[in-house]
Backbone as a printed PyTorch tensor [residue, N CA C, xyz], in Angstrom:
tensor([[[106.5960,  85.4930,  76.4450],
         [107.5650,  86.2120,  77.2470],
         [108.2150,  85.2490,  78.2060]],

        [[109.4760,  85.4740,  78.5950],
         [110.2650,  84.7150,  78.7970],
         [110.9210,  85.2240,  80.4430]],

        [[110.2010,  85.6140,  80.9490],
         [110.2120,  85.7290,  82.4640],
         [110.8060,  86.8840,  82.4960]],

        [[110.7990,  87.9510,  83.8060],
         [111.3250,  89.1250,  83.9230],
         [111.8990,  89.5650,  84.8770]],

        [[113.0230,  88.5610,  85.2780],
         [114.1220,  88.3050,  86.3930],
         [115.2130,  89.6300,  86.0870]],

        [[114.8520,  90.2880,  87.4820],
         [116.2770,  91.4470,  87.9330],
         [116.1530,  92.4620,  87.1220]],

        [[116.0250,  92.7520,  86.1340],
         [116.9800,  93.3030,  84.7740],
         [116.7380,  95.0890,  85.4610]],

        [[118.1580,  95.9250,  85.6120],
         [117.9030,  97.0400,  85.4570],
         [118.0180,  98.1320,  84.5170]],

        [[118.2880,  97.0910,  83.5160],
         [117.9280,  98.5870,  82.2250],
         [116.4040,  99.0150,  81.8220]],

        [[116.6220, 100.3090,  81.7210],
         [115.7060, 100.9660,  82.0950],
         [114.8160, 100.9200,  80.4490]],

        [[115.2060, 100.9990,  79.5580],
         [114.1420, 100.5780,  78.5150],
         [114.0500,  99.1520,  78.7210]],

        [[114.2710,  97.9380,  78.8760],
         [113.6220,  97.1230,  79.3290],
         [112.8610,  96.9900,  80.3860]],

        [[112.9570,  97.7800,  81.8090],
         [112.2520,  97.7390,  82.2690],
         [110.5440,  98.4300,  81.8470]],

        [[110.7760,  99.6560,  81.1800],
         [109.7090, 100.1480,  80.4980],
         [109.2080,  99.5260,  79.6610]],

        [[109.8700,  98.2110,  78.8090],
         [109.0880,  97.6470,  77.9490],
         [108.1780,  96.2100,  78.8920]],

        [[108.9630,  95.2850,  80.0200],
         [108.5560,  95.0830,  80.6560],
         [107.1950,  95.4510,  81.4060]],

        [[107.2460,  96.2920,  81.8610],
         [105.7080,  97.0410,  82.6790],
         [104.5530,  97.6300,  81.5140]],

        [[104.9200,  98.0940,  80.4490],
         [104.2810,  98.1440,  79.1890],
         [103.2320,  96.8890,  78.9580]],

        [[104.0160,  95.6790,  79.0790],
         [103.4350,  94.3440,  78.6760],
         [102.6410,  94.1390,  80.0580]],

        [[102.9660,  94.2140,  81.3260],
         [102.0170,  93.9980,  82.2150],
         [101.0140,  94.4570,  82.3880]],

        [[101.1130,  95.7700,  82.0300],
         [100.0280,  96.8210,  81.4760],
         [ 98.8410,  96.3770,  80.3770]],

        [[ 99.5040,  96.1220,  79.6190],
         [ 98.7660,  95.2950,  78.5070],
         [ 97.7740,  93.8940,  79.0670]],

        [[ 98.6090,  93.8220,  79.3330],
         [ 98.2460,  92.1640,  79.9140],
         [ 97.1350,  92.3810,  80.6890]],

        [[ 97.4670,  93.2430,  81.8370],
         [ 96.3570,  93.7390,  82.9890],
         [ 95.3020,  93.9490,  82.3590]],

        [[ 95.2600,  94.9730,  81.1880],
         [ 93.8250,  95.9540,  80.9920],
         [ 93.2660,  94.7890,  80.0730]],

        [[ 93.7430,  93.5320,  79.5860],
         [ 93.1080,  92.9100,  78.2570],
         [ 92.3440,  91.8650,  79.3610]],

        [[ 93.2990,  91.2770,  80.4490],
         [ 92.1880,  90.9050,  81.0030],
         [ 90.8490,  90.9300,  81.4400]],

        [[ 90.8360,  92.3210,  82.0230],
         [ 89.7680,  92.8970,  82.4900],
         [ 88.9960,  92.9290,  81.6500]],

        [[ 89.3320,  93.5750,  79.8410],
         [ 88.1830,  93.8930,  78.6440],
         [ 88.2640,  92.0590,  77.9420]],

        [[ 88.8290,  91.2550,  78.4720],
         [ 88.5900,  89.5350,  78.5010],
         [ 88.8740,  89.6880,  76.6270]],

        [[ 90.0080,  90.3240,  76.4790],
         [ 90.8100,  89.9690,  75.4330],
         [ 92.0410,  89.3260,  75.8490]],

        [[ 91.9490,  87.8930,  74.8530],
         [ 92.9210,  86.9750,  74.9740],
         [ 93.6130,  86.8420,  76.6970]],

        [[ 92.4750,  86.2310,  76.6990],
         [ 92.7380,  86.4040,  78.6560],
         [ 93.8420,  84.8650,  78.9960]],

        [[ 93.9730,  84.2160,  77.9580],
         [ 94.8770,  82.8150,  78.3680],
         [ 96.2570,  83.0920,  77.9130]],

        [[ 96.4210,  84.1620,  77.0890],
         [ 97.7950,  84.5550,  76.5940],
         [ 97.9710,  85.7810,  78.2530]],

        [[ 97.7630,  86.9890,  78.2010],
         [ 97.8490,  87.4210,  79.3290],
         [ 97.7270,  87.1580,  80.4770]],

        [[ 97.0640,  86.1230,  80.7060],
         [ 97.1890,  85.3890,  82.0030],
         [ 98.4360,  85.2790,  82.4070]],

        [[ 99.0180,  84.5160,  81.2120],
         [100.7690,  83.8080,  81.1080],
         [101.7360,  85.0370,  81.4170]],

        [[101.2420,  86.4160,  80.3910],
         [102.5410,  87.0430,  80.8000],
         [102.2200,  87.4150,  82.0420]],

        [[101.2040,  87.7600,  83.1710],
         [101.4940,  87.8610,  84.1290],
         [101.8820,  87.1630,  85.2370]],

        [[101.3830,  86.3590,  85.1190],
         [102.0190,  84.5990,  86.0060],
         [103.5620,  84.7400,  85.5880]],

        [[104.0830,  84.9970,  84.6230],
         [105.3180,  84.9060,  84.3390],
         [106.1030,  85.9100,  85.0840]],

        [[105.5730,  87.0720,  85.3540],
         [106.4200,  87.8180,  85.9720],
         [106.5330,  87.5780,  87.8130]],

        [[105.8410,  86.9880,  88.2070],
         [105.7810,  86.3430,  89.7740],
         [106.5270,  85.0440,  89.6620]],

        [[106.6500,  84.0720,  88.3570],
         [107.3480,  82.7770,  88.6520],
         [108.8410,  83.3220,  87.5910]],

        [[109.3350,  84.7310,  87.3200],
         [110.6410,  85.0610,  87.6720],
         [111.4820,  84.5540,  88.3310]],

        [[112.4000,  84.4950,  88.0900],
         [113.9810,  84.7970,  89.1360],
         [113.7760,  85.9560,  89.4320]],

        [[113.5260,  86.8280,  91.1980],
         [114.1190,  88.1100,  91.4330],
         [113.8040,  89.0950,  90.9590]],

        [[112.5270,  88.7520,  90.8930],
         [111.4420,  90.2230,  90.0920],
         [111.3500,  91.1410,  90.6580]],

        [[111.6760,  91.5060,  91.6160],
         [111.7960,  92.4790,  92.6250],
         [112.2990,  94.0970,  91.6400]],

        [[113.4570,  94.3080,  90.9810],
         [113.3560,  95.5120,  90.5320],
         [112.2490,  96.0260,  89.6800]],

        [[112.2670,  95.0240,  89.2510],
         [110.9230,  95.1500,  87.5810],
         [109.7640,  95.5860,  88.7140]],

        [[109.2670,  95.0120,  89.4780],
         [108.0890,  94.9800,  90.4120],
         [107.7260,  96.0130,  90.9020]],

        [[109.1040,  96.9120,  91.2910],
         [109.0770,  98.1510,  92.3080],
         [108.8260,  99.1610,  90.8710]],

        [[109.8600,  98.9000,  90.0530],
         [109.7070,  99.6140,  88.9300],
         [108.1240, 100.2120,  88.5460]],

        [[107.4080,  99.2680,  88.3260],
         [105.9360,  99.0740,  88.0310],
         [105.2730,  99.7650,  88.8450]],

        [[105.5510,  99.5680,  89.9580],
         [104.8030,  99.6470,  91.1570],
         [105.1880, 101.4580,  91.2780]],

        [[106.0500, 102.0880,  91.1220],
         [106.4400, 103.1660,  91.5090],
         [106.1870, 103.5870,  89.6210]],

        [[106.1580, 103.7010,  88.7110],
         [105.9850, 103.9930,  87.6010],
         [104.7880, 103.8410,  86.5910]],

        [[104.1620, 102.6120,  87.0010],
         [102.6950, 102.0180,  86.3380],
         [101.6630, 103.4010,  86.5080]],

        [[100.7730, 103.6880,  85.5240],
         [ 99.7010, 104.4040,  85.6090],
         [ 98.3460, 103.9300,  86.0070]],

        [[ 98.6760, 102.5630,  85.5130],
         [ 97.4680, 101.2690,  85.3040],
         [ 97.5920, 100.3820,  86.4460]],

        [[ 96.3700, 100.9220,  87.7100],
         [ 96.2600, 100.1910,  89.1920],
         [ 96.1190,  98.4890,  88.9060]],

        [[ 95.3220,  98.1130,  87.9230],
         [ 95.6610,  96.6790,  87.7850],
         [ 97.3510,  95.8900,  87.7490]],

        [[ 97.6840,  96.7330,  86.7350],
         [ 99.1760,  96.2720,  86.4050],
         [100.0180,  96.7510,  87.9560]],

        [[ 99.7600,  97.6110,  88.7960],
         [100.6140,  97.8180,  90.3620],
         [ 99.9160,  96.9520,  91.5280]],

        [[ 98.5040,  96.0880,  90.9500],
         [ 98.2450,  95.0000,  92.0820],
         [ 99.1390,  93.9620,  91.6810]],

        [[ 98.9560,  93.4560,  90.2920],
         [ 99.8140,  92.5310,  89.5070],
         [101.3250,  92.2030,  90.0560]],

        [[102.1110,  93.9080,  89.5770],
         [103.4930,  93.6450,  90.8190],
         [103.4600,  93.1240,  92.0540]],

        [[102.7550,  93.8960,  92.9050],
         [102.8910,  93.5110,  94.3130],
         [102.6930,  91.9990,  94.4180]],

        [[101.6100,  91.5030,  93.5200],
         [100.7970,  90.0950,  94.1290],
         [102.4810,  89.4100,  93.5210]],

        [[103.0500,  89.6820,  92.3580],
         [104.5830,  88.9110,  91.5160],
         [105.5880,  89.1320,  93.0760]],

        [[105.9730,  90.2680,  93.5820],
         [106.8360,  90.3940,  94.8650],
         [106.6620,  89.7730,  95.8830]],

        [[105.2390,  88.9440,  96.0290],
         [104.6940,  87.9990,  96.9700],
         [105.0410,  86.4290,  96.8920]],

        [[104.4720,  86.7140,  95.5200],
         [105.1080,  84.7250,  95.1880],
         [106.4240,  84.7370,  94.6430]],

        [[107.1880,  85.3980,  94.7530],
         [108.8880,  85.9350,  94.0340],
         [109.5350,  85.2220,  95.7960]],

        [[109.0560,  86.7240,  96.3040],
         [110.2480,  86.3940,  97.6490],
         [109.4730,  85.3460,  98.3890]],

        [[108.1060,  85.0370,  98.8710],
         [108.0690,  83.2850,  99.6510],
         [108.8530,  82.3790,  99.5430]],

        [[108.4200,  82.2820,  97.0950],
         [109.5130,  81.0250,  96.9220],
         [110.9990,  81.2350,  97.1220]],

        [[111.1790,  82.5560,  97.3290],
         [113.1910,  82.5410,  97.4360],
         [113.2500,  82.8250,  98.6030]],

        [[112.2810,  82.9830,  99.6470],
         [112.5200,  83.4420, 100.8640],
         [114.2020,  82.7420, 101.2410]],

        [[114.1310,  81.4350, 101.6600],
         [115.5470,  80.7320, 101.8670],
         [116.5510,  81.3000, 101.2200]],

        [[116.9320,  81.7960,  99.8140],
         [118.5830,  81.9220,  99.1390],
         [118.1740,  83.5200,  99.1200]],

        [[117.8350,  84.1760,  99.6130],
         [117.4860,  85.8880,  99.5660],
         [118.2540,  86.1380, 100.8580]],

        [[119.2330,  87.6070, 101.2990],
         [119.8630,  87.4040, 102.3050],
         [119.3510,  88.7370, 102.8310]],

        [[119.8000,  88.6030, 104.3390],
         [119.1790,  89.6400, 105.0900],
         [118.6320,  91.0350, 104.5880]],

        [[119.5860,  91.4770, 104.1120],
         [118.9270,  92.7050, 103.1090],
         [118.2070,  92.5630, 102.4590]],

        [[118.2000,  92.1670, 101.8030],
         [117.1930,  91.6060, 100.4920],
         [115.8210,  91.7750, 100.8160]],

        [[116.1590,  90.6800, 101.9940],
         [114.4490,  91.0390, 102.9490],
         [113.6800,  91.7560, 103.6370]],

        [[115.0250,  92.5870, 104.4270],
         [114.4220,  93.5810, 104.8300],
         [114.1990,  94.5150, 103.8520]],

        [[114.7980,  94.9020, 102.3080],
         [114.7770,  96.1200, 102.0550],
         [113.0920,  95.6070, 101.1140]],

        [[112.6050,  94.2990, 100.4070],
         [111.2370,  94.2500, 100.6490],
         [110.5910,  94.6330, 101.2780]],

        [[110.7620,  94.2130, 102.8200],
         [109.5020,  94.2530, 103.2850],
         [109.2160,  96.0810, 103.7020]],

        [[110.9590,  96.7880, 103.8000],
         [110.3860,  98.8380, 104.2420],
         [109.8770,  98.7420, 102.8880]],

        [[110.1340,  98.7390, 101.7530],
         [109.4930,  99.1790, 100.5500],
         [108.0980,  98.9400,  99.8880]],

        [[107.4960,  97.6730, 100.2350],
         [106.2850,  97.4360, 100.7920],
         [105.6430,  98.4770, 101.3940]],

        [[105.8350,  98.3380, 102.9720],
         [105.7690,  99.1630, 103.8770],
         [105.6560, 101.0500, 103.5620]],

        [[106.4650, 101.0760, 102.8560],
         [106.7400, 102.2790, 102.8720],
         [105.8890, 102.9140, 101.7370]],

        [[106.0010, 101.8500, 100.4140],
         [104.8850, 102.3790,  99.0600],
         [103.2650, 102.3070,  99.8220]],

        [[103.0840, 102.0630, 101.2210],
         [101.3520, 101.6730, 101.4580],
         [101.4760, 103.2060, 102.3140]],

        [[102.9370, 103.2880, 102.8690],
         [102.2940, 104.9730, 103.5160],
         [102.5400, 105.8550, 102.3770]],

        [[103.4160, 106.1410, 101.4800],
         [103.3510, 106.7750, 100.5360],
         [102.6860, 107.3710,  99.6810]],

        [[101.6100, 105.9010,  99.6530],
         [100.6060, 106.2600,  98.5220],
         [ 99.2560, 105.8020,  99.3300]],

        [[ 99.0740, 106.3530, 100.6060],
         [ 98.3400, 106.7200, 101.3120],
         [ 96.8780, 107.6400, 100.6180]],

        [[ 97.0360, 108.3530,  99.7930],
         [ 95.8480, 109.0220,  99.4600],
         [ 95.7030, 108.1350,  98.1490]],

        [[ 96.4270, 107.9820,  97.3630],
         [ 96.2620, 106.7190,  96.3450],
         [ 94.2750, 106.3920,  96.2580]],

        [[ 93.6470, 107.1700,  95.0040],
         [ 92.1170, 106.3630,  94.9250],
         [ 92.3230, 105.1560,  94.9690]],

        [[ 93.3290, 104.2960,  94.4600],
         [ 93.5620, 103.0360,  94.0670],
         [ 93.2350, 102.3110,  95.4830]],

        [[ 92.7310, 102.3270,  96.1130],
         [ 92.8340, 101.3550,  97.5890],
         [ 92.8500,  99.9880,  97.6740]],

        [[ 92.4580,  99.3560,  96.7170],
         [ 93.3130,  97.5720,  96.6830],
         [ 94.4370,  97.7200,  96.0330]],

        [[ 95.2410,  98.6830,  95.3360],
         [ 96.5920,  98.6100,  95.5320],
         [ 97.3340,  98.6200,  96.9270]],

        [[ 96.4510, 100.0000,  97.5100],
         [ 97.3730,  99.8980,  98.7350],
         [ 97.3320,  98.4880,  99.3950]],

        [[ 96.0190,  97.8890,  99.8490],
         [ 95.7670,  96.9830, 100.3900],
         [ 96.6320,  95.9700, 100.0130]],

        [[ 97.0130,  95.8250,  99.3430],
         [ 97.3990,  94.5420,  98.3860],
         [ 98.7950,  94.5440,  99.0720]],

        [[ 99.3700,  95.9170,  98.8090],
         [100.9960,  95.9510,  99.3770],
         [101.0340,  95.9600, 100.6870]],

        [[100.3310,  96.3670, 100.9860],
         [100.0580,  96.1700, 102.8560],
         [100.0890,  94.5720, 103.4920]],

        [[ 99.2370,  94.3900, 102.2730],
         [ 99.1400,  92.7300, 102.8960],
         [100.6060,  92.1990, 102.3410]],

        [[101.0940,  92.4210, 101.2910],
         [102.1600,  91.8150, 100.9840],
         [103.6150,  92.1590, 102.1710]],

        [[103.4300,  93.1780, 102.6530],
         [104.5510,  93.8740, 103.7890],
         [104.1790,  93.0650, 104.9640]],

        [[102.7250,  92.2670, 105.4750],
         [102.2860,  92.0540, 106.3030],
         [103.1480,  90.4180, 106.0540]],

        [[102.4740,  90.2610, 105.2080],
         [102.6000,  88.4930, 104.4630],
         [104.6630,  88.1720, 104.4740]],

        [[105.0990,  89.5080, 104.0950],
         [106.9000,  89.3500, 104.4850],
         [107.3100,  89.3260, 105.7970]],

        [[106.8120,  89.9500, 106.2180],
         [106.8910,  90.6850, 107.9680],
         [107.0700,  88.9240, 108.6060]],

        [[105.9850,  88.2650, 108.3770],
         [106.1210,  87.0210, 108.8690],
         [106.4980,  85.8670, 108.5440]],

        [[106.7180,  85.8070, 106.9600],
         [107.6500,  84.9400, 106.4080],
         [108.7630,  84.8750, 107.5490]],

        [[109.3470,  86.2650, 107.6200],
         [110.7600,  86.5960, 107.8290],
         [110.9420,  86.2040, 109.8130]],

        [[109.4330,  86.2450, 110.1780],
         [109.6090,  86.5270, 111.8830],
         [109.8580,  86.1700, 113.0110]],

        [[110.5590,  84.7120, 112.3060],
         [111.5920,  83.9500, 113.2670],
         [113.3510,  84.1740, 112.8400]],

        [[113.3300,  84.9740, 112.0250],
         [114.6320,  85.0460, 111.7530],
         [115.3700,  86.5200, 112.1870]],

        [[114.2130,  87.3810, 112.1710],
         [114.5060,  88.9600, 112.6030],
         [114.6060,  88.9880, 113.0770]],

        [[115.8150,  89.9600, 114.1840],
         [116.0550,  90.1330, 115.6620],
         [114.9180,  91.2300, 115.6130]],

        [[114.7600,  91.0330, 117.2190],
         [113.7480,  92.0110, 117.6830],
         [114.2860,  93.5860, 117.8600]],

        [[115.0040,  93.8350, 117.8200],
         [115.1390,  95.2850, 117.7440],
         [115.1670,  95.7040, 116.0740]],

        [[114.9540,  94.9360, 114.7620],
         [114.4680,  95.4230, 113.3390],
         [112.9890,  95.4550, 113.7280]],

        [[112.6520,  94.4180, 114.2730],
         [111.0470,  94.1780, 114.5220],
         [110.3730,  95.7450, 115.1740]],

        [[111.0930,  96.2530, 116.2050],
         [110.8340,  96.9680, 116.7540],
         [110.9590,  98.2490, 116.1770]],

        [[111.6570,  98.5060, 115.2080],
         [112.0340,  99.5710, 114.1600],
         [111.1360,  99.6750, 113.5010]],

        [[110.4680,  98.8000, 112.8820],
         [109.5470,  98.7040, 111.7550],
         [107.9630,  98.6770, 112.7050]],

        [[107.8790,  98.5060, 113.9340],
         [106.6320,  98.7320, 114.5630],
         [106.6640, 100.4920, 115.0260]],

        [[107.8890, 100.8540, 115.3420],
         [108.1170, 102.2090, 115.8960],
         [107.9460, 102.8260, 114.2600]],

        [[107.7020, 102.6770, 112.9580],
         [107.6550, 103.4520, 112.3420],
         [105.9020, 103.3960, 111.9500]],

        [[105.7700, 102.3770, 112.0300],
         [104.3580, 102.3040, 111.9630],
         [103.2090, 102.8600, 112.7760]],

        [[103.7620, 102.5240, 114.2410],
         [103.3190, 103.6220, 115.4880],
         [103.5360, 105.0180, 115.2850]],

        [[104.3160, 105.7800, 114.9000],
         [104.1680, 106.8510, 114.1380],
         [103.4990, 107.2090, 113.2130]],

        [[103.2670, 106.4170, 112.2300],
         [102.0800, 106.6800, 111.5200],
         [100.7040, 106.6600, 112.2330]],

        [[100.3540, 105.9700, 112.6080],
         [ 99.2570, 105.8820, 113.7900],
         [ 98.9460, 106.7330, 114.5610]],

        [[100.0820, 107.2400, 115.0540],
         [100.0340, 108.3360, 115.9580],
         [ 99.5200, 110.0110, 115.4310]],

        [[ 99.2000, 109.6190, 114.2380],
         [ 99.2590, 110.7570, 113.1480],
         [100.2240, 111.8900, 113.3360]],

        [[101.3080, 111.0280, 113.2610],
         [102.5380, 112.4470, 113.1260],
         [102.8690, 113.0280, 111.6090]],

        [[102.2940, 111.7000, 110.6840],
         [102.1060, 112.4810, 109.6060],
         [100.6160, 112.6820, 109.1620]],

        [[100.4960, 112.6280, 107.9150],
         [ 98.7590, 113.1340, 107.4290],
         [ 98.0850, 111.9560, 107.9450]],

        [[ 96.3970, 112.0130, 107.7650],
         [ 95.0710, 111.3660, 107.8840],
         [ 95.1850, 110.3620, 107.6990]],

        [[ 95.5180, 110.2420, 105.9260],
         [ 95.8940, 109.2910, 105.3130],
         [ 96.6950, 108.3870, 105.8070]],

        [[ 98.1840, 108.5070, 105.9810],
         [ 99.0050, 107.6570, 106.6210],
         [ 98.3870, 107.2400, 108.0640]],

        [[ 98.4000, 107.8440, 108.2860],
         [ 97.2790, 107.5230, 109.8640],
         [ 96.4480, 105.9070, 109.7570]],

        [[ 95.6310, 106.4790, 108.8610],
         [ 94.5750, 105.2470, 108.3120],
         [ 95.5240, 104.1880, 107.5910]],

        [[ 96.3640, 103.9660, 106.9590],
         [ 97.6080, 103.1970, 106.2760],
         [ 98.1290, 102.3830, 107.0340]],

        [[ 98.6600, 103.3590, 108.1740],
         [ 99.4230, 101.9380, 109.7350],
         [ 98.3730, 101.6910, 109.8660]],

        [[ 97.0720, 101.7080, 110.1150],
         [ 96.3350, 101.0850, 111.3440],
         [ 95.9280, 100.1030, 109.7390]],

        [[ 96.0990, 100.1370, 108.5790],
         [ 95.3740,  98.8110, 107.6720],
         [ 96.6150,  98.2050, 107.5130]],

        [[ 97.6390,  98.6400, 107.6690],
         [ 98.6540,  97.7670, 108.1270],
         [ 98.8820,  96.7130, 109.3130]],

        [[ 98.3790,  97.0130, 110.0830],
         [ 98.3110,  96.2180, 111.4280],
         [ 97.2560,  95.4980, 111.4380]],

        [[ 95.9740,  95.6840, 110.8260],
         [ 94.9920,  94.8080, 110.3460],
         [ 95.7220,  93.9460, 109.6040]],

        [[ 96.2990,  94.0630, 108.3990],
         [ 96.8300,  93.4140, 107.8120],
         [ 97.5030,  91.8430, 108.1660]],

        [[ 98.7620,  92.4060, 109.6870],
         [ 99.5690,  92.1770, 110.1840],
         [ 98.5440,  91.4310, 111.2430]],

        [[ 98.0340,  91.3420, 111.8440],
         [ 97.1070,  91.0690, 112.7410],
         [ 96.5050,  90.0180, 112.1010]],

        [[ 95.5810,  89.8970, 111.0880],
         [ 94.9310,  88.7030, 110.2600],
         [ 96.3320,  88.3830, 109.5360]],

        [[ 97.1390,  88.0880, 109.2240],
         [ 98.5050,  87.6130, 108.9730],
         [ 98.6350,  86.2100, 110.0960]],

        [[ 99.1380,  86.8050, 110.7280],
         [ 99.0220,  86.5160, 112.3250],
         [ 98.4390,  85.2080, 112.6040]],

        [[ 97.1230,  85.1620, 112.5180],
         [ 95.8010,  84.0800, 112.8160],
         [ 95.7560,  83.5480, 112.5170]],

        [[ 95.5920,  82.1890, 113.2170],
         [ 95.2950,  81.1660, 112.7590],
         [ 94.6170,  80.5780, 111.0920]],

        [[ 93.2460,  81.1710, 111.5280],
         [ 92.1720,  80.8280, 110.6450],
         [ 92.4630,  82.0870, 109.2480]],

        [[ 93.2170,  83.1590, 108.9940],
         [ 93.3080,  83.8010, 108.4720],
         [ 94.7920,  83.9240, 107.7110]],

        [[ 95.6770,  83.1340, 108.0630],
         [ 97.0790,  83.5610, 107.5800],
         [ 97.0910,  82.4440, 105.5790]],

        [[ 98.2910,  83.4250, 105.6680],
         [ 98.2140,  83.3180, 104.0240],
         [ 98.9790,  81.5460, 103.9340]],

        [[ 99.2130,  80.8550, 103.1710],
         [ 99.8410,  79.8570, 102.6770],
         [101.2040,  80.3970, 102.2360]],

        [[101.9320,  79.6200, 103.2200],
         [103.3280,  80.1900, 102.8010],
         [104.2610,  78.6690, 102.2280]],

        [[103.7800,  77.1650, 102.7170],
         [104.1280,  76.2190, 102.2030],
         [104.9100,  76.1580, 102.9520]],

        [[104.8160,  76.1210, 104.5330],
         [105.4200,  76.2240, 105.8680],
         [104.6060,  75.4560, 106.6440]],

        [[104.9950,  74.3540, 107.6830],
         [104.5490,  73.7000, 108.5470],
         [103.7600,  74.9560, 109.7320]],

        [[102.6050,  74.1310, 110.1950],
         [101.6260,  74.8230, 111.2260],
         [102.2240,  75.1240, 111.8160]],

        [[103.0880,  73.8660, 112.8440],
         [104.0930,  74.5970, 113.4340],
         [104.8100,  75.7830, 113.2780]],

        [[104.9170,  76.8810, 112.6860],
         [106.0340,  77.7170, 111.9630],
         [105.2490,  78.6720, 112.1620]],

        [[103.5670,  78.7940, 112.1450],
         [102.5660,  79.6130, 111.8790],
         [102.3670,  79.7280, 113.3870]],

        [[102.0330,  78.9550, 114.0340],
         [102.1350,  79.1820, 115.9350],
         [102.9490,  79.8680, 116.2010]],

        [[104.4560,  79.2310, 115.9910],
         [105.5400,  80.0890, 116.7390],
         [105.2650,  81.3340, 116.3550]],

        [[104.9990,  82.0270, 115.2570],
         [104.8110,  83.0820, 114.8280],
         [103.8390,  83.6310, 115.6330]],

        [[102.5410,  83.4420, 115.9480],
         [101.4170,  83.7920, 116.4130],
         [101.7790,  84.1780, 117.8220]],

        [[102.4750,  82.7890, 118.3120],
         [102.6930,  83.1070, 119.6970],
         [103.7170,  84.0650, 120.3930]],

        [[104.6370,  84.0640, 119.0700],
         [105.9960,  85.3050, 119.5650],
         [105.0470,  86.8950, 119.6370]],

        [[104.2720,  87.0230, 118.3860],
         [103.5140,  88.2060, 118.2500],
         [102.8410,  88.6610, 119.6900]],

        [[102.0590,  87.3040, 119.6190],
         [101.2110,  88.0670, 121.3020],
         [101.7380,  88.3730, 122.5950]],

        [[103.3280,  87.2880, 122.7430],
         [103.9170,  87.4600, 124.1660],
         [104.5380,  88.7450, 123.8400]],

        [[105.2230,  89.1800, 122.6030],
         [106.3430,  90.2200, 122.7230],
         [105.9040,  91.9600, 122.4730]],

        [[104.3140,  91.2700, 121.4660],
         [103.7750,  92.9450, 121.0430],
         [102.5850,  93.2440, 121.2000]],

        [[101.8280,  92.2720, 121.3390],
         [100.2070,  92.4500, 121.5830],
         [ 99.9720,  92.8450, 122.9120]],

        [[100.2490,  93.7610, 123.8400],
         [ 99.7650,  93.9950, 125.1900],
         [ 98.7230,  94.9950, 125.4120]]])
């Protein structure tokens, strides 16, 4: 397979997530695990996997094949973080965000986790470039969840979001983004002067 950049037709996308599917469950039963390896590595070292991803992610039956997306939407937008434009990024990181309160009751809970961390892991790619009043949008929606203005579930969702976001954050805990230390401080340190009180 030959990478699974953008495409929105919709029987390709179904044949697409089909194969990740495949791919996912053969791993696990450790059939032909070096061929499926590939098609899933292939769909994270895409061009712009992002529709296929959400696709999956909002359509997949098979929780392996919707960690698979999320973990592809992770190493997709880092490496394009630079030529991806404001939208782009933000509309990642609410959709992230938004599939971890969504699917809040979800048995699947390292899916959620996974996208949580991935919303967490964008959140700060992006967090010298965001003005603070998006920043503040996207904490005021999360504080609402928290606040349990909606269900239990979501409740529990922001606050593993902010865990998330929080070990993001840290020193000793933040993900590899292929960004100078420097880059990882400023980050740390904007977090605690502007939101940690």
């Amino acid at each position: 397979m030959e990478g699974f950049s953008g495409n929105n037709d919709l029987s390709q996308l179904q044949a697409t997530m089909r194969a990740i599917e495949l791919a996912s469950t053969s791993i696990q039963m450790q059939i032909n695990p070096a061929a499926s390896e590939a098609i899933i590595l292939s769909l994270g070292q895409s061009s712009q996997p992002y529709n296929t991803c959400q696709f999956i992610l909002e359509n997949s039956s098979v929780p392996t094949a919707r960690f698979q997306a999320a973990a592809a939407i992770r190493e997709a937008a880092i490496r394009e973080w630079p030529f991806l434009n404001a939208d782009h990024k933000r509309t990642l990181i609410t959709f992230c965000l938004c599939y971890a309160m969504q699917h809040a009751t979800s048995p699947d809970t390292y899916v959620q986790a996974k996208v949580s961390s991935v919303a967490a892991q964008l959140m700060k790619r992006g967090w010298l470039e965001v003005v603070a009043a998006e920043k503040e949008t996207l904490f005021y929606q999360v504080n609402q969840a928290i606040a349990g203005v909606h269900r239990v579930d979501v409740q529990f969702a922001g606050i593993k979001f902010l865990e998330s976001l929080v070990s993001e954050f840290s020193p000793s805990t933040s993900s590899a983004m292929g960004l100078p230390r420097e880059f990882h401080e400023q980050c740390r340190r904007s977090l605690e002067r502007d939101y940690l009180k």
